[in-house]
C-alpha positions as CSV (number, residue, x, y, z in Angstrom):
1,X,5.4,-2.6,-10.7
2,X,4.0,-0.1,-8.2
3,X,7.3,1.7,-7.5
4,X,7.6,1.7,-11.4
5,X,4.1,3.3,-11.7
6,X,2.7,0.4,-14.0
7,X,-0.5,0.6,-11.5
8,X,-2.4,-2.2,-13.5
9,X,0.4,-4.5,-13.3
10,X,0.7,-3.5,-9.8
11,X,-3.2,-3.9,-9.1
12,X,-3.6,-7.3,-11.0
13,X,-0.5,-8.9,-8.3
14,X,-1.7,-7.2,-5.2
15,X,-5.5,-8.6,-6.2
16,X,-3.9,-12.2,-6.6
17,X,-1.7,-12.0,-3.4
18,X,-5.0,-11.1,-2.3
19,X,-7.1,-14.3,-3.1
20,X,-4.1,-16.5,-1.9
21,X,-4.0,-14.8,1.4
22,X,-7.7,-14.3,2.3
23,X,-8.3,-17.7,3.4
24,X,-5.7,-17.6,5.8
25,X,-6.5,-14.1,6.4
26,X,-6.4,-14.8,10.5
27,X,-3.0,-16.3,10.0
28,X,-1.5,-13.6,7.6
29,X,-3.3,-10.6,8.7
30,X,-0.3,-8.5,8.8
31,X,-0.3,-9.2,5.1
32,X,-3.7,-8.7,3.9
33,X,-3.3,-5.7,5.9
34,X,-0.4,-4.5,4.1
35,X,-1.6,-5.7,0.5
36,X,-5.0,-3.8,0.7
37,X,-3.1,-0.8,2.0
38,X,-1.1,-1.1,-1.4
39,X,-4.4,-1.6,-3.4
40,X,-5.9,1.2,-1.3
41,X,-2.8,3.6,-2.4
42,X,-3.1,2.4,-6.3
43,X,-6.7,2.9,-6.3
44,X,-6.0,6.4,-4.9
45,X,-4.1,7.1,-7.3
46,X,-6.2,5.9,-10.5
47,X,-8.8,8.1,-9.2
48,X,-11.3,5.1,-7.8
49,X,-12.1,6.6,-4.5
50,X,-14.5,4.4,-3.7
51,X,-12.5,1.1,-3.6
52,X,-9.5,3.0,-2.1
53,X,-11.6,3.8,0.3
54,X,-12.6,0.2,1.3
55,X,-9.0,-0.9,1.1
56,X,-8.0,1.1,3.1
57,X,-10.8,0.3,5.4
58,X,-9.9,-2.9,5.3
59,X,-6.4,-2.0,6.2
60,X,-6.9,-0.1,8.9
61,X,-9.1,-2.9,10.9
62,X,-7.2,-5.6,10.2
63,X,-4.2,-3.8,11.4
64,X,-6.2,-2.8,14.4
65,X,-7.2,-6.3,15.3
66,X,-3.5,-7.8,15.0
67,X,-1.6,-5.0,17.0
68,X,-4.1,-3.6,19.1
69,X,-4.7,0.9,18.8
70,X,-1.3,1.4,19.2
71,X,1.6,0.7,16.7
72,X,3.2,2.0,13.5
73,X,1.2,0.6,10.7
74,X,-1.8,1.4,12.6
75,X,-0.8,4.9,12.3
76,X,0.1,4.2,8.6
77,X,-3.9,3.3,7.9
78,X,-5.1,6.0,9.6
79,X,-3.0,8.4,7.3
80,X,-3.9,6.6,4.3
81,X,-7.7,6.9,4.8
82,X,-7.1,10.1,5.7
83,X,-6.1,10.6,2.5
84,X,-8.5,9.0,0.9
85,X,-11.3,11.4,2.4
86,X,-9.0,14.1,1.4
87,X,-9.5,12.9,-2.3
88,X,-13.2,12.6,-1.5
89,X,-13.0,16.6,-0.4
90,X,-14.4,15.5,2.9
91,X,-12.0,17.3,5.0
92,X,-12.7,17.7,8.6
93,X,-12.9,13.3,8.5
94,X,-9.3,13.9,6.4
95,X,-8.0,16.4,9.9
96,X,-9.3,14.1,12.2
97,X,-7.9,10.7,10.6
98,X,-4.7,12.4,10.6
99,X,-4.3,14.2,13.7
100,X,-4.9,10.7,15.1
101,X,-1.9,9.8,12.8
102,X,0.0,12.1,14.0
103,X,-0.6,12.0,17.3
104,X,0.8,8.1,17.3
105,X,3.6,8.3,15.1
106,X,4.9,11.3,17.3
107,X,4.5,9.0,20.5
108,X,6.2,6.1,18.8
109,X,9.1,7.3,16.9
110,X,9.5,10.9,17.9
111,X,9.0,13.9,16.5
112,X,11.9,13.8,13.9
113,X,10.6,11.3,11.9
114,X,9.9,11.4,8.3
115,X,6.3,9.8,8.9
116,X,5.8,12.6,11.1
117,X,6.5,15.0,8.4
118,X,4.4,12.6,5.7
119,X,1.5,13.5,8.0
120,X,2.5,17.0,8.9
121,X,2.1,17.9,4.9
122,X,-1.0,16.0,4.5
123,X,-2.7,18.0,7.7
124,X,-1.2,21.5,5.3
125,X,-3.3,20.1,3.0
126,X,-6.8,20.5,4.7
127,X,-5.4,23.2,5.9
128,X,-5.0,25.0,2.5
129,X,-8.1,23.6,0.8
130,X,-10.3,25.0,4.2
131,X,-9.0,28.8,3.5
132,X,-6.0,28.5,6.2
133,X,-2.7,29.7,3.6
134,X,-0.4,30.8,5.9
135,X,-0.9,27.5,9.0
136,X,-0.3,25.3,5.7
137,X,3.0,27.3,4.9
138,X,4.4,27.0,8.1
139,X,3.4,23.3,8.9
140,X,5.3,22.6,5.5
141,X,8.4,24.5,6.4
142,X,8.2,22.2,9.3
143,X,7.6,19.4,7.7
144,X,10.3,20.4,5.2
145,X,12.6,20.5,8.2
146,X,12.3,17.4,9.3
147,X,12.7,15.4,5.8
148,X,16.0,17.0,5.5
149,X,17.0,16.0,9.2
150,X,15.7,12.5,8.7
151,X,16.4,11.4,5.3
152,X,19.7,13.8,3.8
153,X,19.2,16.3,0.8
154,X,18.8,13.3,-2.2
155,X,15.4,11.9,-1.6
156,X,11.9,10.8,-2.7
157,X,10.5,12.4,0.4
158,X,12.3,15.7,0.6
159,X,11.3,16.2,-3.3
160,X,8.1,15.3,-2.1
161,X,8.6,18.1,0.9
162,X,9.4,21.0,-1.8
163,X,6.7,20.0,-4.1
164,X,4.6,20.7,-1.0
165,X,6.0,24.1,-0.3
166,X,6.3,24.9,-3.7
167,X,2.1,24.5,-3.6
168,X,1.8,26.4,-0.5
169,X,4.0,29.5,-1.8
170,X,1.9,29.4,-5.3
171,X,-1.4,29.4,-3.7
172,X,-0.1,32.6,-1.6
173,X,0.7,34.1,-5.0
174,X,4.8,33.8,-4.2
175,X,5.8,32.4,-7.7
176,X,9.2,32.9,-8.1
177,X,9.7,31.0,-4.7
178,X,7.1,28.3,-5.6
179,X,9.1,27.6,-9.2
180,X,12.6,27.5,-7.2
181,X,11.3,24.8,-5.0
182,X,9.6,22.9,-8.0
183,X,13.0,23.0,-9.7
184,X,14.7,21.5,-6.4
185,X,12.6,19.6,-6.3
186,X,12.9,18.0,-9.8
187,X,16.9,18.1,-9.6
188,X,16.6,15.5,-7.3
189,X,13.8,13.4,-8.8
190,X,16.1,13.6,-12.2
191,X,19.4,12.7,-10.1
192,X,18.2,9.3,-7.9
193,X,15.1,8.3,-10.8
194,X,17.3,8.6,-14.2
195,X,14.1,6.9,-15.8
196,X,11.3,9.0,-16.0
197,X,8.7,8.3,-13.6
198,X,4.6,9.5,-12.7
199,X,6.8,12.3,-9.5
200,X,8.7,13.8,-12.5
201,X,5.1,14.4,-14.7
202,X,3.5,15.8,-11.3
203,X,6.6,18.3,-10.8
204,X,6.4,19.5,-14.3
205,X,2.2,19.9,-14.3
206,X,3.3,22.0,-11.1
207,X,5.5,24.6,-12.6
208,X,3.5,25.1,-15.6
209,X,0.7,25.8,-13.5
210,X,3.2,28.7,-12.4
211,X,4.4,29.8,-16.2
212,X,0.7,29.4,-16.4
213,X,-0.5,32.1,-13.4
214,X,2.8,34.4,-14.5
215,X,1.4,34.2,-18.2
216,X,3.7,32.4,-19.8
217,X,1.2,30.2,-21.8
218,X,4.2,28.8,-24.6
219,X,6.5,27.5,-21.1
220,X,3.6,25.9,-19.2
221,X,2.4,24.2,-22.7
222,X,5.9,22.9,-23.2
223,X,5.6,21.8,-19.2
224,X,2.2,20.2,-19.8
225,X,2.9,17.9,-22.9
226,X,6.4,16.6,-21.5
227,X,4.3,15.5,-18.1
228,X,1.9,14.3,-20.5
229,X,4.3,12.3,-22.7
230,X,6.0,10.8,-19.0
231,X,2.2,9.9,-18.2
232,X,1.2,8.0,-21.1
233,X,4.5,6.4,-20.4
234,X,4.0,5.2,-17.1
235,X,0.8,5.9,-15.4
236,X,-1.4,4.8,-18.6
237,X,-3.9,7.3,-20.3
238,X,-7.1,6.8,-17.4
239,X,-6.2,8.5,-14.5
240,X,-6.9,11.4,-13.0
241,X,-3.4,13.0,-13.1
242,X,-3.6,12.3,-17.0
243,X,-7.2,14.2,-17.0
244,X,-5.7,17.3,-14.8
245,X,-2.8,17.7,-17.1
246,X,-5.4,17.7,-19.9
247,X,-7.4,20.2,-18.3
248,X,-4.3,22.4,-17.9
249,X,-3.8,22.6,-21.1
250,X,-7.2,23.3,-22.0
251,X,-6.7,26.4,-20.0
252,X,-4.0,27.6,-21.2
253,X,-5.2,27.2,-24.8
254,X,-8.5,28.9,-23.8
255,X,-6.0,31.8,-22.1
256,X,-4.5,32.1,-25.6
257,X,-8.2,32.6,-27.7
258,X,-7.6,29.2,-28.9
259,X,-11.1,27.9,-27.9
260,X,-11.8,24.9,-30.1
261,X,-8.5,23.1,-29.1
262,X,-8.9,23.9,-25.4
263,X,-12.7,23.1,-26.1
264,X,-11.1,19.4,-26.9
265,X,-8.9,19.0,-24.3
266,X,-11.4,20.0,-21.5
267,X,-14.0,17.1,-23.2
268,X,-10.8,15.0,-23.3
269,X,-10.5,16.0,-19.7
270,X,-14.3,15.6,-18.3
271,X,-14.8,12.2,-20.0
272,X,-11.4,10.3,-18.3
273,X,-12.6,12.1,-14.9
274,X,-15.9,10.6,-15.1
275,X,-14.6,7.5,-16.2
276,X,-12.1,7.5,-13.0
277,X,-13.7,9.2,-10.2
278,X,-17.5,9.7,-11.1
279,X,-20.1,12.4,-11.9
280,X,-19.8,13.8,-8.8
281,X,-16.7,15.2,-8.0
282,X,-15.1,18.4,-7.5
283,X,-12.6,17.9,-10.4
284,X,-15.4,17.3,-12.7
285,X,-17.4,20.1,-11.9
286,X,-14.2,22.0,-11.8
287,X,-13.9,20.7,-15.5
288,X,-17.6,21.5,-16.5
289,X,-16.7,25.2,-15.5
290,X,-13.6,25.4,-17.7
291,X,-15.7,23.8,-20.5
292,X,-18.7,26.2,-19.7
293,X,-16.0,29.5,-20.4
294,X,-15.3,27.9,-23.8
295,X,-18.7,27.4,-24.8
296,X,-19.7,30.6,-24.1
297,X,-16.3,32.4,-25.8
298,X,-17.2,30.3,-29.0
299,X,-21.4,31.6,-28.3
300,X,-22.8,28.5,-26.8
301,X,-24.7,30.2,-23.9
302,X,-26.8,27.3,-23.5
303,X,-24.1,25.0,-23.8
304,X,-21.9,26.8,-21.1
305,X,-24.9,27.3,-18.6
306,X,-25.9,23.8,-19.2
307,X,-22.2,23.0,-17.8
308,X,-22.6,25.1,-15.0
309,X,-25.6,24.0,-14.0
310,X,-24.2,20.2,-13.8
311,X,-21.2,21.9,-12.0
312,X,-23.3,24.1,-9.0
313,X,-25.3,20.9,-8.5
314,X,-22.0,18.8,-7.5
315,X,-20.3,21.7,-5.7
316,X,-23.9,22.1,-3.5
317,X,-24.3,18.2,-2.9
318,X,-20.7,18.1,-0.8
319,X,-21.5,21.6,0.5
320,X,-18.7,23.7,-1.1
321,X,-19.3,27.6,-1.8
322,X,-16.4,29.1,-2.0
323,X,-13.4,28.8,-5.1
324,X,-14.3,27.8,-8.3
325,X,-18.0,27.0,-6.6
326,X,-18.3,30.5,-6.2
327,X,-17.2,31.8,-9.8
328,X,-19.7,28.8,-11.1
329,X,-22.3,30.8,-8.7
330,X,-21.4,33.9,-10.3
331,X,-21.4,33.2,-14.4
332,X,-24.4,31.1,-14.3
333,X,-26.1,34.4,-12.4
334,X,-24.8,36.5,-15.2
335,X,-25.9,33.9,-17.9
336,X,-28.9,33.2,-17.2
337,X,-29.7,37.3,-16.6
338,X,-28.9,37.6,-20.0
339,X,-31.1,35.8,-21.5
């Protein structure tokens, strides 16, 4: 179920493996290891950072108990709740968890290792979301390296790899290169995953967020509803990758003066997000600002500073100023001048 992306199927077994095995938990503790790592990933992935964060938690100390501070699926936890505080946007705990991950892995099974690059993308990461473009783009290339060495040209993780760069080159304005890495990178998902999967949906919300920054609004709509149709499909309707590729096209409509139907799919957006992460998270103040440029392109000023208002609160509780904190900073200044 999980490799098939049906995450409640997935959740429901993993939870029942998990009543079974807690009892015996000091006899199986490689297992409930291993199974709340797997509910840690899905709950990642729904959005519910909270109970992925005790999962994985819970994986990481079990782990620790049965194999000591030294072994491969020790290293394994401490990437995934890495990740997990990289969701949270709590970044320097994200570094740390995985420079410790990487630091193991690259004393265990060398340096050419595919986990090595796993961790190596998920360090670029941090790295990109703290202001450092051009350290992510070269830890990727490395990274990149390594997946090919490790794993041949047809596979999950070197798709994985380019998506990665793909990000790094977009966020450094390099658009043409990011696109020809998303479409690499989506020949191969097509080629060894026939069936449409949740990867394919990401790669496509990826390049129309390029059609999108080149202003080709008609491409990265037609990009945004096929990732959404592949969604619905697989993933299921509440998650947060739904809610981003709803909030994508919200933008794009509100790029094109279509304000009422990006107006919808922004609400669409905001009330999944707070359904699946909470109030207070950086996507949904993220959301609250896209909303608050509707509202005040259809002439709801109070509407759009009540948005931001909601928004600069969130972004100043987890300490963030600069990005979309800062043009929330900036209109709400402007907004409320004028009245």
């Amino acid at each position: 179920y999980h490799k098939q992306d049906r995450l409640g199927e997935a959740e429901e077994k993993y939870l029942e493996a998990l009543q079974i095995l807690a009892p015996m938990e000091g006899m199986s503790g490689e297992l409930v290891a291993a199974v709340s790592g797997r509910l840690g990933d899905i709950y990642t992935q729904q959005g519910k950072l909270d109970d992925a964060l005790a999962m994985s938690k819970r994986s990481l100390r079990v782990f620790r108990r049965v194999h000591g501070d030294e072994h491969v699926s020790l290293a394994c936890a401490l990437n995934r709740v890495g990740l997990v505080f990289k969701h949270k946007s709590q970044l320097d705990r994200a570094m740390s968890k995985f420079e410790q991950a990487h630091e193991m892995f690259c004393r265990l099974v060398g340096d050419d290792h595919s986990d090595v690059a796993h961790v190596l993308f998920n360090m670029a990461n941090v790295l990109r979301d703290q202001g450092s473009a051009a350290e992510a783009m070269a830890m990727r290339e490395k990274a990149l390296g390594i997946q090919r060495r490790a794993l041949g040209s047809d596979s999950d993780g070197v798709a994985a790899s380019l998506v990665n760069l793909g990000s790094s080159y977009k966020h450094r304005d390099m658009l043409e290169e990011a696109q020809a890495k998303y479409e690499e990178a989506l020949g191969i998902v097509r080629r060894i995953h026939p069936e449409r999967n949740a990867t394919e949906a990401k790669i496509l919300v990826n390049m129309g967020r390029v059609y999108s920054r080149q202003e080709k609004h008609e491409d990265a709509l037609a990009m945004y509803n096929k990732a959404y149709r592949i969604q619905r499909k697989t993933t299921g309707l509440e998650t947060a990758d739904v809610a981003r590729t709803l909030l994508n096209t919200g933008n794009v409509l509100g790029h094109q003066g279509k304000f009422e139907a990006a107006m919808d799919k922004c609400s669409e957006a905001l009330a999944i997000y707070r359904r699946v992460v909470g109030d207070e998270h950086p996507e949904v103040a993220a959301t609250l600002y896209s909303m608050a440029l509707c509202k005040h392109d259809l002439g709801d000023v109070e509407g759009a500073i009540a948005c931001l208002r909601e928004a600069q609160g969130t972004f100043r509780q987890r300490g963030t100023s600069h990005g979309t904190a800062e043009s929330v900073a900036f209109l709400l200044v402007r907004l409320e001048g004028a009245k």
